[in-house]
C-alpha positions in Angstrom: 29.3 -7.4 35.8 26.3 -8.5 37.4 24.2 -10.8 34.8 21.2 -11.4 36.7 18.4 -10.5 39.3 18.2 -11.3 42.5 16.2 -14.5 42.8 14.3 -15.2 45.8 14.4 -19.2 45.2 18.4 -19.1 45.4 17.9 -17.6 48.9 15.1 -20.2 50.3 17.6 -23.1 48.9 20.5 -21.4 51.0 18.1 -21.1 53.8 16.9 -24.8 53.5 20.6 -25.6 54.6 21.7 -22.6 56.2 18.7 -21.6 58.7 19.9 -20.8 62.1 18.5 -22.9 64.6 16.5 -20.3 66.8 14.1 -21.5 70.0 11.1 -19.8 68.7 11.3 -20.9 64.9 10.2 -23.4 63.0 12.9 -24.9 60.9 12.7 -25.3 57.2 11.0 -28.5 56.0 9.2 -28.8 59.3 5.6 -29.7 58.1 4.6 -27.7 61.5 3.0 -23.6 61.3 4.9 -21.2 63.3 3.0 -20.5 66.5 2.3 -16.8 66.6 3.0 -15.9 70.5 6.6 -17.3 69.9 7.1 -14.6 66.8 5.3 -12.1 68.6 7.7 -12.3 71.8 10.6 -13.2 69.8 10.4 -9.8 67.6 9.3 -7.7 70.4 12.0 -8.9 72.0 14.2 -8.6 69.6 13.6 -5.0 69.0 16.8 -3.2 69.5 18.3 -6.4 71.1 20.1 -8.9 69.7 19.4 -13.0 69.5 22.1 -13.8 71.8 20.6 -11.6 75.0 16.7 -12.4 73.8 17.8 -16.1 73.5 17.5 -16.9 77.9 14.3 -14.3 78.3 12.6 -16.1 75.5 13.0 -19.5 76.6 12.6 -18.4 80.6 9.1 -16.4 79.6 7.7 -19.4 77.2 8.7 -21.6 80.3 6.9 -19.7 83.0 3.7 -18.4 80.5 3.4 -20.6 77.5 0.3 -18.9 75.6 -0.7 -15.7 75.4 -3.4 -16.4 77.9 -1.2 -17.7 80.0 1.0 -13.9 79.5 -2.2 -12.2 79.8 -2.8 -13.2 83.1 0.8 -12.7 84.7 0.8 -10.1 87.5 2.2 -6.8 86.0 5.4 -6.8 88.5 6.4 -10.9 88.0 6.9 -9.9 84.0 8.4 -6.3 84.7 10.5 -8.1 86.7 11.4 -11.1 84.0 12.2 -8.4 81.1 14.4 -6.5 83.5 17.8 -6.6 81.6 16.0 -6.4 78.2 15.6 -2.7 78.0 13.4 -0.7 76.4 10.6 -1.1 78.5 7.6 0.1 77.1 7.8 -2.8 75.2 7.4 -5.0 78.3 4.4 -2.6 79.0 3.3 -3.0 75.7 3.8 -6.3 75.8 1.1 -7.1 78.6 -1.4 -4.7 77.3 -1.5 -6.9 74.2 -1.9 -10.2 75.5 -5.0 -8.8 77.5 -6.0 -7.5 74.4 -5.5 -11.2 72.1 -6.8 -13.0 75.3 -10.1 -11.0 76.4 -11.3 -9.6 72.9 -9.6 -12.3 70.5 -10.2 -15.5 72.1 -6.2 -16.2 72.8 -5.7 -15.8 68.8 -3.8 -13.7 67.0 -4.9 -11.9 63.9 -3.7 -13.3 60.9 -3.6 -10.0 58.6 -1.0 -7.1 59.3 -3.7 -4.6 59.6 -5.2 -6.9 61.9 -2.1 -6.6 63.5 -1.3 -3.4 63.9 -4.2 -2.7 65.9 -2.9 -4.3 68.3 -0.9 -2.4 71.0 2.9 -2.1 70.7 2.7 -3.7 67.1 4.1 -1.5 64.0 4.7 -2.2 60.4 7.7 -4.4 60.9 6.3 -6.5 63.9 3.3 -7.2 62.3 4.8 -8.1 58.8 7.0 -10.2 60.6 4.2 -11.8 62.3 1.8 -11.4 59.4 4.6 -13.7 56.9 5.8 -16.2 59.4 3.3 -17.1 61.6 0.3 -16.9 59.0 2.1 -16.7 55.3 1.0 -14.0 54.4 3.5 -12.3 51.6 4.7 -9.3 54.1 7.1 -7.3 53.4 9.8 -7.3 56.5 12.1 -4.6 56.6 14.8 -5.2 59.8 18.0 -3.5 59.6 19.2 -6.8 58.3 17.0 -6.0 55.6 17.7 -2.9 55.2 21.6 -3.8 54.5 20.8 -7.0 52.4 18.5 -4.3 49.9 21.1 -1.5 50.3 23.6 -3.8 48.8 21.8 -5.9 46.0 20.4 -2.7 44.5 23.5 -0.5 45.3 21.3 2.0 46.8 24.0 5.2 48.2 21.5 7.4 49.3 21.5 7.2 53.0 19.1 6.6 55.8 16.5 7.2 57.4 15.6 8.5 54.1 16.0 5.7 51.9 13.7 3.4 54.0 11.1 3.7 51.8 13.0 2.8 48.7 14.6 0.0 50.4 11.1 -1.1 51.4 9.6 -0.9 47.8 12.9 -3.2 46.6 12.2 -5.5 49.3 8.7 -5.9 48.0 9.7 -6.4 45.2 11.4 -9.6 45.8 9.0 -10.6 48.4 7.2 -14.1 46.7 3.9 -15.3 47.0 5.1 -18.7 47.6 6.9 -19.9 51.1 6.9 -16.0 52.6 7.8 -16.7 56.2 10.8 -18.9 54.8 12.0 -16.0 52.3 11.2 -13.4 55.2 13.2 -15.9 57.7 15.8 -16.0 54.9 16.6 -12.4 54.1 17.0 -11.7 57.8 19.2 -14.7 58.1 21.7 -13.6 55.3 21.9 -10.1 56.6 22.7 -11.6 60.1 25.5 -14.0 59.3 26.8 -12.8 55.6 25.6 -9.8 54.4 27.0 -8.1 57.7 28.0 -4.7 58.6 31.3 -5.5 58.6 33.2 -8.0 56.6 30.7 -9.1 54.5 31.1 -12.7 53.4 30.6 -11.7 49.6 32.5 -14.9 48.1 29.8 -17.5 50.3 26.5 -15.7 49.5 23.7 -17.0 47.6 23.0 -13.8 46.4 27.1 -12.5 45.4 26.3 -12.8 41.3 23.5 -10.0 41.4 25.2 -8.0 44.1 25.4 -4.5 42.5 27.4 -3.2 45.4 29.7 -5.9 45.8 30.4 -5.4 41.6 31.5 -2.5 42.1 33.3 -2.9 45.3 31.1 -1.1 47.8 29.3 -3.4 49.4 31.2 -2.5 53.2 30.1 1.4 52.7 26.3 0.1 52.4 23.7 1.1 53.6 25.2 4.8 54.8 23.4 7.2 56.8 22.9 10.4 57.7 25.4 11.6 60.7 24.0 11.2 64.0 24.2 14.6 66.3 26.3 13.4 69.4 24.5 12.2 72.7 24.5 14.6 75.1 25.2 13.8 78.8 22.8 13.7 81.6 23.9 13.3 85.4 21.8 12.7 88.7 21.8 11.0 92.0 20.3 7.8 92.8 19.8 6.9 96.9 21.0 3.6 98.2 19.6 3.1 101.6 19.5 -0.4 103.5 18.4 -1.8 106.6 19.9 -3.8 108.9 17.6 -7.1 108.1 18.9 -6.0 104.4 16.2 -4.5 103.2 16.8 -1.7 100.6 14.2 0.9 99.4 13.0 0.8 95.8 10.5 3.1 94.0 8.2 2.3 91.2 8.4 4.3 88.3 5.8 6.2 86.7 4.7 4.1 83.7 5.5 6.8 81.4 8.6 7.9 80.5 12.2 5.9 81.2 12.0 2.7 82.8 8.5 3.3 82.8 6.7 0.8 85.7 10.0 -0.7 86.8 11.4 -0.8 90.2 14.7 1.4 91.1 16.3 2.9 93.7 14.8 6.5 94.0 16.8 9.7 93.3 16.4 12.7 91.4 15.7 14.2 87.8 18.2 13.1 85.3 19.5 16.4 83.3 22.2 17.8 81.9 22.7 20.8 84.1 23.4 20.7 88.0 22.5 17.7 89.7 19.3 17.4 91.4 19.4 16.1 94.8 15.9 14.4 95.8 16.8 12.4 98.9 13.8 9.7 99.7 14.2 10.6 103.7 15.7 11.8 106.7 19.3 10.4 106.9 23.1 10.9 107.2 23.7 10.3 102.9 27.8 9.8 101.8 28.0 10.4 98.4 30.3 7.0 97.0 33.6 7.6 95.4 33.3 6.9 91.6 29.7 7.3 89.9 28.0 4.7 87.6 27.6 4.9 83.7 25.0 4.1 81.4 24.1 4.4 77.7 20.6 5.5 76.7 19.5 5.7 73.0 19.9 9.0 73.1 22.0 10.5 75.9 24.8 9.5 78.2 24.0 9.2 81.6 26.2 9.4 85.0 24.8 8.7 88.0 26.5 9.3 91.8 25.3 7.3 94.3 24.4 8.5 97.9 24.0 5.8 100.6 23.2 5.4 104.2 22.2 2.8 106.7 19.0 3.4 108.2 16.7 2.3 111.0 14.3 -0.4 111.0 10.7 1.5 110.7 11.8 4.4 109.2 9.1 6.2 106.6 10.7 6.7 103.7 8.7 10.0 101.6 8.9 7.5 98.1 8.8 3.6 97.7 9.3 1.1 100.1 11.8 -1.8 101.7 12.2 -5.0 100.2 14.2 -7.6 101.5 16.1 -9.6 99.7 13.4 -12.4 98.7 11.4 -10.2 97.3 13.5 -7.9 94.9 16.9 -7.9 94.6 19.4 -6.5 91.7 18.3 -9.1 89.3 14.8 -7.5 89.2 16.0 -3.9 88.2 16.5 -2.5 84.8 20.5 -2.2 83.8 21.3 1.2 84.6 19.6 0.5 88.0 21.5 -3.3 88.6 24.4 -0.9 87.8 23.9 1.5 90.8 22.3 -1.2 93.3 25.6 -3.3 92.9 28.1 -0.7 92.8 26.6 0.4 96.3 26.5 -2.8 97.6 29.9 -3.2 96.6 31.1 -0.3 98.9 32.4 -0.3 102.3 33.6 2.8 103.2 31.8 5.5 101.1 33.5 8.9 101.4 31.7 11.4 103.9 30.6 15.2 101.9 28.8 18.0 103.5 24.6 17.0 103.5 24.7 20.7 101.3 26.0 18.7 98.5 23.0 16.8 98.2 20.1 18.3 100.6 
């Protein structure tokens, strides 16, 4: 039976050793404060993404705009077209409109409060605890997923989320010390990332197995549950691949609300899950390509066909314009969109429908 609680101490001792070595953190010891534009990017990257993929845009965004000032100033394409890959891209939006914010109103400083913070744009309750605790040590209280799971388990908590957030988050501050919070914040995250995991947990190595409730009574794996998700629909549409003969394709910005919001793509119609929309962006002899492309939203399926067609140099197109390959290519499109611009390019010999099908 579990003799003890959990002790926030034990963890920063397993940290002290165990810390993963991450670009935009300060390792244990280190008699250095954590900068606060590296743990702003790195969690606002890190939103729904995981350290592996955020591990090249950090480093490749602290390399081309090292301050916040530096960000701030960045034309609004040039970091659209950096975060491209990342997903989620209000958060690149969001991203921008903060840095303007820290740099023309704040002097290039963060604040150093989480209501401070979160008055920021694109900053909630976890980005600016998470800020709040390891750039400033202030006792936050961060509540990731990984905290989430880590709470779930020490307190045995069944009753599933979303609902149990709040709990979780009250047992969280609960164990949240006054003394070294950006380490135990660092920590907790930490554990839930590379012992306390989903899957498998690593119950005989962790600091914290001896007051485990869940993994006393052997249910650690089934923790934290939640509450069955309804399944995605699917959406379909019709993206338009046309390219000059110099190369040049046409792109569209899209409106900075809503899906991809302020990122280039190839145009085409509404996404839905009816009949598709056809919205061709001119004048030309489309093929619709064999095979359609595939993509995963948060919270729909989406399959897309492809039209294409080879059009002449000086051709108005009704949406967008042509850019050669220097100055946007696939690697400056969001995913679903590097999806659709490659599979086109990869095609030879589309096959030829009636224009009905997508007039």
């Amino acid at each position: 039976m579990c003799n003890q609680a959990a002790d926030p101490e034990i963890l920063l001792a397993w940290y002290d050793i165990h810390a993963r070595d991450l670009p935009w953190r300060v390792p244990p010891g280190a008699d250095l404060r954590a900068d606060p534009y590296a743990v702003w990017l790195s969690e606002v990257m890190l939103q729904q993404t995981t350290v592996a993929a955020v591990r090249k845009y950090f480093l490749d965004f602290t390399d081309r705009w090292p301050t916040v000032s530096d960000l701030a100033a960045a034309d609004d394409d040039a970091v659209m077209a950096a975060w491209a890959g990342l997903g989620y891209y209000a958060r690149a939006r969001n991203l921008l409109k903060c840095a303007r914010v820290v740099a023309r109103d704040l002097d290039g400083r963060f604040p150093d409060t989480e209501a401070g913070l979160r008055d920021l744009p694109g900053i909630g309750p976890y980005t600016a605890a998470a800020i709040a605790a390891i750039a400033f040590e202030r006792p936050a209280t961060v509540l990731d997923g990984n905290v989430e799971r880590v709470m779930a388990r020490i307190h045995a908590v069944e009753a599933p989320l979303p609902g149990a957030k709040e709990t979780l988050r009250g047992l969280a501050a609960a164990l949240t010390p006054a003394a070294r919070p950006g380490d135990y914040a660092q920590a907790v995250m930490d554990l839930g990332a590379t012992i306390c995991t989903p899957r498998n947990p690593a119950c005989g190595i962790c600091p914290w197995r001896q007051p485990c409730r869940a993994r006393d009574l052997g249910i650690a794996e089934t923790l934290p549950r939640k509450t069955p998700k309804a399944a995605k629909p699917v959406r379909r549409g019709i993206v338009y691949f046309a390219q000059r003969s110099d190369g040049a394709v046409l792109l569209e910005r899209r409106p900075d609300k809503g899906l991809l919001g302020g990122m280039l793509g190839l145009p085409g119609g509404p996404w839905a899950e009816g009949e598709i929309v056809a919205a061709p962006p001119l004048e030309a002899d489309w093929q619709i390509t064999a095979g359609a492309v595939r993509h995963t939203f948060t919270h729909f399926h989406l399959i897309l066909d492809v039209a294409m067609a080879p059009v002449d140099e000086g051709i108005e197109a009704l949406t967008g314009r042509f850019f050669t390959p220097e100055e946007a290519g696939p690697d400056d499109l969001p995913t679903v969109m590097r999806k659709a611009y490659q599979f086109a390019a990869g095609q030879h010999r589309p096959s030829k429908v009636p224009k009905t099908d997508i007039a």
